[in-house]
C-alpha positions in Angstrom: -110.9 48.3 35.7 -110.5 46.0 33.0 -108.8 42.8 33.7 -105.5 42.6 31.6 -105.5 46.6 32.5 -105.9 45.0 36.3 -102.7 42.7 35.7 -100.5 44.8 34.2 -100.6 47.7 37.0 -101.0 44.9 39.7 -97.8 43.9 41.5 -99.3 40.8 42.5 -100.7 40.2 39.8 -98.0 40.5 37.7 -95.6 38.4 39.7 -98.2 35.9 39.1 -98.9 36.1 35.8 -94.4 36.5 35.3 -94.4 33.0 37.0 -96.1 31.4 34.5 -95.9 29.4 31.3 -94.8 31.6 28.3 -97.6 33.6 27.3 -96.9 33.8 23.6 -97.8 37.5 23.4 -101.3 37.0 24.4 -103.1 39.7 26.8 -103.9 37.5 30.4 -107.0 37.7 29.7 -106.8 35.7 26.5 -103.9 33.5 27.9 -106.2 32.2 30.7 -109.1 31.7 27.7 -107.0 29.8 25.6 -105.2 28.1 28.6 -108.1 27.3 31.2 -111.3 28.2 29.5 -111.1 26.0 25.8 -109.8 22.8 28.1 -113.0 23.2 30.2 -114.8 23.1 26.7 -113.3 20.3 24.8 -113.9 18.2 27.9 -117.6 19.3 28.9 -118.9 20.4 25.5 -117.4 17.4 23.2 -116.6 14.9 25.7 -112.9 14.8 25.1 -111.5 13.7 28.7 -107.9 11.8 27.2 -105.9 14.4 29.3 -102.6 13.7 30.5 -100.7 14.4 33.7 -99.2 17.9 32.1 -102.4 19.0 30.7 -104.2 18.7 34.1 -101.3 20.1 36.7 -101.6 23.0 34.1 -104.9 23.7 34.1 -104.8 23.4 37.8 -101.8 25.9 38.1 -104.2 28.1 35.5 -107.2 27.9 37.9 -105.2 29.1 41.1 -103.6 31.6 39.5 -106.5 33.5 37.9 -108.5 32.6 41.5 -105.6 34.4 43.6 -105.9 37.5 40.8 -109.6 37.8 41.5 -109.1 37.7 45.0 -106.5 40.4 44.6 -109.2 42.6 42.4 -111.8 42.0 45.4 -109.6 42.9 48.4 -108.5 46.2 46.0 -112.0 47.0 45.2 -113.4 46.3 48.6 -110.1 48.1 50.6 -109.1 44.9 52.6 -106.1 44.9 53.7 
């Protein structure tokens, strides 16, 4: 299953995703690419590492979040309960 399909039929995973920052209409797929994924760039491809104290309890809210989704997709996949 897709991811964003993954999300939006997830309970979890929604109530995750609903506890977030505003997604501006993006799929959460594409929020967490714009969100986590670009950061990650502009810091290891272009060196830019003048982040402030929002930027990085963001990004670390970002990464837990889309961690405890995956988690979710592997204990549905594998039938953990």
């Amino acid at each position: 299953m897709p991811f964003d399909e993954f999300v939006a039929e997830n309970v979890i995973a929604g109530k995750i995703m609903t506890g977030l920052s505003d997604p501006a209409g993006l799929s959460a797929k594409q929020y967490f690419q714009s969100g986590l994924f670009h950061l990650r760039n502009r810091i290891v491809h272009w060196g830019y590492v003048n982040t402030n104290q929002a930027e990085a309890e963001r990004c670390h809210t970002l990464a837990v979040a889309i961690v405890t989704i995956l988690r979710e997709m592997d204990r549905i996949r594998y039938g953990v309960i």
